[in-house]
Structures are given as C-alpha cells and as structure tokens.
C-alpha positions in Angstrom: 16.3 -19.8 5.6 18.6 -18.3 3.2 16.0 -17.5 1.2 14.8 -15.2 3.4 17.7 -13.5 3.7 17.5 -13.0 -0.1 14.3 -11.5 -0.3 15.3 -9.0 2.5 18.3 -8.1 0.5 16.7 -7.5 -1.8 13.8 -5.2 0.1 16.4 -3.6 1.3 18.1 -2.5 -2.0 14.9 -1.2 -3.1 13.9 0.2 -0.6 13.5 3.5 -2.3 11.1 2.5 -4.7 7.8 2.2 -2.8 5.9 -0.5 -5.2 9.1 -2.6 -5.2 9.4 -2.5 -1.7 5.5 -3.5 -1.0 5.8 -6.6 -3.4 9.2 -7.3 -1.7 7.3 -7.4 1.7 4.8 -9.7 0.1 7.5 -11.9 -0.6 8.9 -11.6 2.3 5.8 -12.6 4.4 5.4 -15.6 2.4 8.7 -16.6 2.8 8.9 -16.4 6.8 5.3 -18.4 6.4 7.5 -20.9 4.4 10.5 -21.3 6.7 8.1 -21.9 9.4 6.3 -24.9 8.2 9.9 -26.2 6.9 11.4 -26.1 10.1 7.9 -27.6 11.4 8.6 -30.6 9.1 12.1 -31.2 10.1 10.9 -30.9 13.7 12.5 -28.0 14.7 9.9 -25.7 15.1 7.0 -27.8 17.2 3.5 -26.7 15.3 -0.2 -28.3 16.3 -0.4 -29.9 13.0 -0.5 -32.9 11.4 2.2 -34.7 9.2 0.0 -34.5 6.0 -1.6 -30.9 6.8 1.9 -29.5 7.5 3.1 -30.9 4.1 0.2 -29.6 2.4 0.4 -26.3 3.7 4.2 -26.0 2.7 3.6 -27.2 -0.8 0.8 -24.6 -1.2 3.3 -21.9 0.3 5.7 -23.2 -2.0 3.2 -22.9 -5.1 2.1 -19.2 -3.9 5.8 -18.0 -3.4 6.9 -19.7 -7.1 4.1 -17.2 -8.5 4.9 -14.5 -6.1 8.4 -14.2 -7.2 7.7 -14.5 -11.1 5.4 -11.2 -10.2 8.0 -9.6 -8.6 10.0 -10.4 -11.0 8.1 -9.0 -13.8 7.4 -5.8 -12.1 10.8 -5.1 -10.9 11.7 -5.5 -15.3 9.0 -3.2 -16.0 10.0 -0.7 -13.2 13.1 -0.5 -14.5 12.2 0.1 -17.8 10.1 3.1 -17.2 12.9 4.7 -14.5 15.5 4.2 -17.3 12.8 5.6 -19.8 11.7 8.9 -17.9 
C-alpha cells in the first residue's frame, strides 16, 4: 500500500507535465490492481478467486508493474533532458 502512495506522489509532483502525468496514472492503475489482489491473498479483501488464480494474477501484475516503472522511468530521464535542453 505504500507503494501506492509513492506513485501518487509522484503524479502529483508532475502533475504539470501532461505525458508524465499519463504514464504516472498508468502506474498508478496497476498499482491499485496490485494492492487489491495482495490484500486478497492475505485475506483481507474477500475476492471470488481461487488460491492459485489469485497468485497468478498478482505475480503477472507484479511482472507488468516491474516493466511499467522501468518505462516510466526512462521517460521521466528523457523528459528531463529535453526540458533542461530547450
């Protein structure tokens, strides 16, 4: 859960920047999706799934929000760059 408090952080700082803040929300979708199934599996959060499809599914999330962030990450470098450039 605190990583979605990170994510909107950081949404929030760049806010301004209207590509930075579409990939943020990205993230930030993917995140809540995460969360979700994690409080699923601790039992927390009651979902109509199996054991084995909700592990499944938060290990793909998991997979999708590792590559997610790297693009983020990459664009956010490259935005800078060309702000600092112009």
């Amino acid at each position: 859960m605190a990583g979605l408090a990170v994510v909107l952080g950081y949404a929030y700082v760049n806010r301004r920047s209207r590509i930075a803040l579409a990939m943020a929300s990205i993230v930030v979708v993917i995140t809540a999706a995460q969360v979700v199934l994690g409080l699923s599996l601790y039992g927390l959060l009651p979902l109509v799934m199996s054991h084995s499809a909700l592990e499944i599914s938060h290990r793909f999330t998991a997979y999708i929000l590792f590559a997610a962030g790297i693009a983020v990450s990459i664009a956010a470098v490259i935005l800078r760059r060309r702000s600092s450039q112009a």
